[in-house]
C-alpha positions in Angstrom: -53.1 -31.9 109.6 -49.9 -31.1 111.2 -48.5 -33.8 109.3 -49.5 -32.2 105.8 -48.2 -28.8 106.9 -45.1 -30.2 107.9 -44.9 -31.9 104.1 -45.4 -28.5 102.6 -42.8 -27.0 104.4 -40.4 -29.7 103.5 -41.1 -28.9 99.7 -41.0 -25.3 100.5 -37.5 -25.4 102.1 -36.4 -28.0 99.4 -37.3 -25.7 96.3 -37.1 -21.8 98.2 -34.8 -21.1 95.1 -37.3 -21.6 91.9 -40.7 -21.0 94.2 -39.2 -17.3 95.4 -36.0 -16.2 94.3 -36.6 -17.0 90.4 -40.1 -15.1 90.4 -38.5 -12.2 92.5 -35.2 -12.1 90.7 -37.5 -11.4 87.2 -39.9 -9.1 88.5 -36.6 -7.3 89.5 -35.6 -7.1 86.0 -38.8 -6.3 85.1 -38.9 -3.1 87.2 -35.3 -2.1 85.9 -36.1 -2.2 82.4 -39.4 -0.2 83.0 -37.1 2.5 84.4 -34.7 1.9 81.7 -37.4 2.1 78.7 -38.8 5.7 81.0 -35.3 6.7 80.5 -34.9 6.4 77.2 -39.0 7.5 76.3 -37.5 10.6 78.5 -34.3 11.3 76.7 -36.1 10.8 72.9 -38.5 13.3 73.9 -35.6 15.9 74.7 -33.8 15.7 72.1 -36.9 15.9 69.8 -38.1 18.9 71.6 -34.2 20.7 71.2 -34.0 19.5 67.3 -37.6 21.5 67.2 -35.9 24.5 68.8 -33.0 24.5 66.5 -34.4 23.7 63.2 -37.5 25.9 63.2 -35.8 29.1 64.4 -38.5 30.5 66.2 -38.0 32.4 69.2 -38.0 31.4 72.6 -40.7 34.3 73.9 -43.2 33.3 70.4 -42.8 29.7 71.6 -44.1 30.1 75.1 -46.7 32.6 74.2 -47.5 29.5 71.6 -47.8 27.0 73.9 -49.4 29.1 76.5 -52.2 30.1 73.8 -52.8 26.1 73.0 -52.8 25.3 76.8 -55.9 27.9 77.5 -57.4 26.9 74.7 -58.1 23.1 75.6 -61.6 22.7 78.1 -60.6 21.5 81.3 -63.5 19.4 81.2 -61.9 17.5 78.0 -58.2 17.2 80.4 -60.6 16.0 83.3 -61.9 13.1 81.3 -59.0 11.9 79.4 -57.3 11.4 82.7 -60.3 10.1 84.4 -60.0 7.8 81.2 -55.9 6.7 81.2 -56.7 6.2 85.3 -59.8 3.9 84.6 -57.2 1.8 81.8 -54.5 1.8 83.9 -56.7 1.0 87.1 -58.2 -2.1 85.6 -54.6 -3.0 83.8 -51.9 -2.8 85.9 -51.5 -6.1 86.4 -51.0 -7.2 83.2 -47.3 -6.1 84.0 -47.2 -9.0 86.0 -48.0 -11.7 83.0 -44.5 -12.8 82.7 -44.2 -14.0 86.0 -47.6 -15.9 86.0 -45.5 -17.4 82.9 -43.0 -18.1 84.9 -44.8 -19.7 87.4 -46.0 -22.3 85.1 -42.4 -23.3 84.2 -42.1 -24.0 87.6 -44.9 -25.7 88.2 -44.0 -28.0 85.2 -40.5 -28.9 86.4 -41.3 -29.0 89.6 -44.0 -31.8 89.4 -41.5 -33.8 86.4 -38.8 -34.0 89.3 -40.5 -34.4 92.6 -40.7 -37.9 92.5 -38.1 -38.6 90.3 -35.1 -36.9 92.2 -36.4 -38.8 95.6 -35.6 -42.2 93.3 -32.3 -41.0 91.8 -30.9 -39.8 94.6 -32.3 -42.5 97.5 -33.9 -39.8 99.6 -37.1 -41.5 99.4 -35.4 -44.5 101.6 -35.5 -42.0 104.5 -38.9 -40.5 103.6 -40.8 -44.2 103.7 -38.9 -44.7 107.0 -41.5 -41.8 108.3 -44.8 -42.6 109.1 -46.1 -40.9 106.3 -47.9 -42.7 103.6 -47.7 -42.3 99.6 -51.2 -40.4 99.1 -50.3 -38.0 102.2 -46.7 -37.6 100.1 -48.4 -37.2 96.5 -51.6 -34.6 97.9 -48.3 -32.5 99.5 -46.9 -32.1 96.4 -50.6 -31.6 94.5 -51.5 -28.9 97.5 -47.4 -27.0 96.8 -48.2 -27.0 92.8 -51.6 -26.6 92.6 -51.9 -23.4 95.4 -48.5 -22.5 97.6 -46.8 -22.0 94.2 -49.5 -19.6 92.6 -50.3 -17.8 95.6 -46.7 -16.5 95.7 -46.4 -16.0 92.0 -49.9 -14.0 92.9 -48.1 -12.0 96.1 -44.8 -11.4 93.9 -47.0 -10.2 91.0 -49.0 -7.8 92.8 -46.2 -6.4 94.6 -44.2 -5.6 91.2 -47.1 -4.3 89.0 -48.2 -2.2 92.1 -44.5 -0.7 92.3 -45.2 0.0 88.1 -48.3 1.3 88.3 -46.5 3.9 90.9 -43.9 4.9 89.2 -45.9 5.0 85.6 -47.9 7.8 87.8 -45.0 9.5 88.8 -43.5 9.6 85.3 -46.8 11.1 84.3 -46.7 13.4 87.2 -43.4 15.0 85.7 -45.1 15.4 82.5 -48.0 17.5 84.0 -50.7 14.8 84.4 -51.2 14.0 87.9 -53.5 11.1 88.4 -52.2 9.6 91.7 -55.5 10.7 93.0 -57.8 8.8 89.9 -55.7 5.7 90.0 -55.5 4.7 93.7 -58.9 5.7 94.1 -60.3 3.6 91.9 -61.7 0.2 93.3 -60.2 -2.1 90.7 -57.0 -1.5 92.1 -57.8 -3.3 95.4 -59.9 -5.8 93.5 -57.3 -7.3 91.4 -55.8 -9.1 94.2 -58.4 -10.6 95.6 -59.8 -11.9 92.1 -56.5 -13.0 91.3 -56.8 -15.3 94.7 -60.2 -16.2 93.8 -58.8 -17.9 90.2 -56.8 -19.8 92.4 -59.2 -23.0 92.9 -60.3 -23.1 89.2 -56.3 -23.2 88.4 -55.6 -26.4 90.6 -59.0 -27.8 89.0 -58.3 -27.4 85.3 -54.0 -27.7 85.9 -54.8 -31.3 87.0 -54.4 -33.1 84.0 -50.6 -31.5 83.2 -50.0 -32.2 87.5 -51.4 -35.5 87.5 -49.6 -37.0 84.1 -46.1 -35.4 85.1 -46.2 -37.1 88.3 -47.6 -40.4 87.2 -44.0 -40.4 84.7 -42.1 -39.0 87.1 -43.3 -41.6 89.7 -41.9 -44.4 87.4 -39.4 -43.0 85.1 -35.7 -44.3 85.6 -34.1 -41.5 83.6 -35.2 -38.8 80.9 -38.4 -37.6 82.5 -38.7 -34.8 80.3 -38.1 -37.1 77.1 -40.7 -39.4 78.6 -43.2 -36.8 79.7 -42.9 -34.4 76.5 -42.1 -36.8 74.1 -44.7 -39.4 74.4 -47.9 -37.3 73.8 -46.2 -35.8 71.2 -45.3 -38.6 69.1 -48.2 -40.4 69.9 -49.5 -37.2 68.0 -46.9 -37.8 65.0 -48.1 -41.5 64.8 -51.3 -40.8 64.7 -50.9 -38.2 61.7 -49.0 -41.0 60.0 -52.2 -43.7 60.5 -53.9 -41.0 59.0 -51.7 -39.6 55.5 -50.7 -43.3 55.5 -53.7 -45.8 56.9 -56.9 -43.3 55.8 -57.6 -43.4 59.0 -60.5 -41.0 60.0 -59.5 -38.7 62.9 -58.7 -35.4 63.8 -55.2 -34.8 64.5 -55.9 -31.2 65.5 -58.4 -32.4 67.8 -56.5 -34.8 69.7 -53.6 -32.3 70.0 -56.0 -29.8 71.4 -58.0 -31.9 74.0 -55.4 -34.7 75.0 -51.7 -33.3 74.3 -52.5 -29.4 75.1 -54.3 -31.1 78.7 -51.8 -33.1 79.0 -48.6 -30.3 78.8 -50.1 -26.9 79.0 -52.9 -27.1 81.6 -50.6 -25.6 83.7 -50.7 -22.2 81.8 -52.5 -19.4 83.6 -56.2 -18.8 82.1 -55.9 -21.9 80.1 -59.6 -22.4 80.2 -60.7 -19.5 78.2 -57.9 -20.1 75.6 -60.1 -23.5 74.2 -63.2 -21.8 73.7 -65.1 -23.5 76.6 -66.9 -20.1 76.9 -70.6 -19.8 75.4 -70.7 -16.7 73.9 -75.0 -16.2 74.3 -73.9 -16.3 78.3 -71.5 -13.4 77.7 -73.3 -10.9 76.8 -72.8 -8.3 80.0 -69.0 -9.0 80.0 -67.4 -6.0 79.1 -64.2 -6.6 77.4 -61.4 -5.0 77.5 -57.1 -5.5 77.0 -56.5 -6.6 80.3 -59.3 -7.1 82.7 -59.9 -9.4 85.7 -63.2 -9.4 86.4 -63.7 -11.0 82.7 -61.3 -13.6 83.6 -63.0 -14.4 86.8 -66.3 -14.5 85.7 -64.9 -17.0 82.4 -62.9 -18.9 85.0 -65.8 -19.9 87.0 -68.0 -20.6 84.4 -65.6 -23.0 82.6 -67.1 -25.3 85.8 -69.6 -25.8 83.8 -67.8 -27.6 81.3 -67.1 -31.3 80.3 -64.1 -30.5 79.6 -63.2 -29.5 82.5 -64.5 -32.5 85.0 -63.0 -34.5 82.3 -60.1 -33.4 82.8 -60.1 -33.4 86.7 -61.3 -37.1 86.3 -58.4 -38.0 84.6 -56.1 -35.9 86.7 -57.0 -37.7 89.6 -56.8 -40.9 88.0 -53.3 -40.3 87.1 -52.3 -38.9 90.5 -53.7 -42.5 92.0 -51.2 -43.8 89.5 -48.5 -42.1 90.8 -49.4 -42.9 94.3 -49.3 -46.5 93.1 -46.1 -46.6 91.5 -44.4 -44.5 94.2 -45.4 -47.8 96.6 -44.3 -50.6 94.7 -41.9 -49.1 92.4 -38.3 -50.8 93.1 -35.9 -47.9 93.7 -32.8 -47.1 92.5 
């Protein structure tokens, strides 16, 4: 156990830079251009507001009495429930702010299973590593355990953190214009929820990613140079070269089909919400979902029932398969 913990630290310390500082370093510029887009929304709305005043020459006394009149006129119970409303929507949607570093986390992922093996090879660091008394399946599960969960849990922490810091200041902007819903929003129990279904996608991730983990390793186990070429271009023109056998040959198969079950498994597996992008989701066993935009407890409830899927132990099948490959090749492959 100590052993495996000590792996995962080693991989931690190796790739600090694209596991933390890339996912931070974004959700920084995330939170900049939010207050830069306020800004902006902010200074639009003044000057709209003075080229009003200006242009329709109406007094400044008739204009508040105006705006007074329209303010009583509106029920309070009609105010009450649109804000209970935006509350509710921003309550169960705040972290869709967060999407693009779950993006980013899968670019990592990617690039970080296509070189793992590879740069241990190319640069010889895998002569001191097999020095250890550490064996190849120990190694390769290391490197599964860092993709598969230390990656997305702090992709998961990072996100959280930076659509919790928008959802606050989206409530203080509001605040300024007169809607104060500080109270609705953090009150609601979705807010707390979000991060622990977030964690709770976790394990259905590593299951359907394995596919896109286990064939990036299995080529980066045994390529000598161009792992990308190797690892992207293969499905890809074995794709092409079936579409020729079937324009050309006659042959009678579906190209779309294989791209969407075999390449897409193969490449995008590692894609956040994947499963309920394929249509593994019966839609009679739906019925109580409520949909909405943005909402997690749909994706939680389609995560977990994409287990009960072919394609999804299919896929884990073949994963695995190709991760005892890379365990394989990683033994007897001659280095250098």
């Amino acid at each position: 156990m100590k052993t495996m913990q000590w792996l995962i630290k080693r991989e931690f310390w190796e790739n600090k830079g694209s596991f933390v500082w890339a996912p931070t370093i974004l959700a920084g510029a995330m939170i900049l251009l939010l207050f830069i887009t306020l800004g902006i929304s902010n200074s639009v709305h003044n000057l709209q507001v003075q080229y009003s005043d200006s242009s329709d020459n109406v007094d400044s006394g008739s204009l508040v009495t105006s705006n007074v009149n329209t303010t009583t006129d509106i029920d309070g119970h009609v105010v009450h429930s649109l804000a209970t409303k935006l509350a509710e929507t921003l309550g169960n949607a705040y972290m869709g702010f967060s999407l693009p570093i779950f993006l980013a986390l899968a670019l990592v992922i990617f690039f970080y299973c296509l070189n793992g093996l590879y740069d241990e090879r190319r640069d010889r660091s895998i002569l001191f590593w097999k020095s250890l008394p550490v064996s190849d399946h120990i190694t390769i599960i290391s490197k599964l355990v860092t993709a598969g969960v230390i990656i997305p849990l702090i992709a998961i922490g990072i996100g959280f953190l930076t659509a919790l810091l928008a959802l606050l200041i989206g409530c203080i902007a509001l605040s300024v214009k007169g809607i104060h819903i500080f109270g609705l929003v953090f009150s609601a129990p979705e807010v707390y929820l979000a991060p622990i279904q977030l964690l709770a996608m976790v394990p259905i991730y590593l299951l359907w990613a394995l596919p896109t983990l286990g064939w990036l390793m299995m080529v980066s186990s045994w390529a000598r140079s161009k792992v990308f070429l190797w690892a992207v271009g293969m499905p890809l023109l074995s794709a092409l070269l079936l579409w020729w056998m079937q324009k050309i040959a006659g042959l009678d198969v579906s190209v779309g089909w294989y791209m969407k079950h075999i390449v897409s498994r193969l490449l995008l597996s590692v894609l956040p919400g994947r499963w309920s992008d394929v249509g593994l989701i019966d839609p009679e066993h739906n019925i109580n979902v409520h949909h909405s935009a943005f909402n997690l407890a749909d994706t939680l409830h389609e995560a977990w029932m994409s287990l009960g899927t072919v394609e999804m132990w299919v896929g884990v099948i073949a994963g695995l398969v190709m991760l005892g490959v890379a365990v394989y090749m990683r033994r007897w492959r001659e280095q250098g």
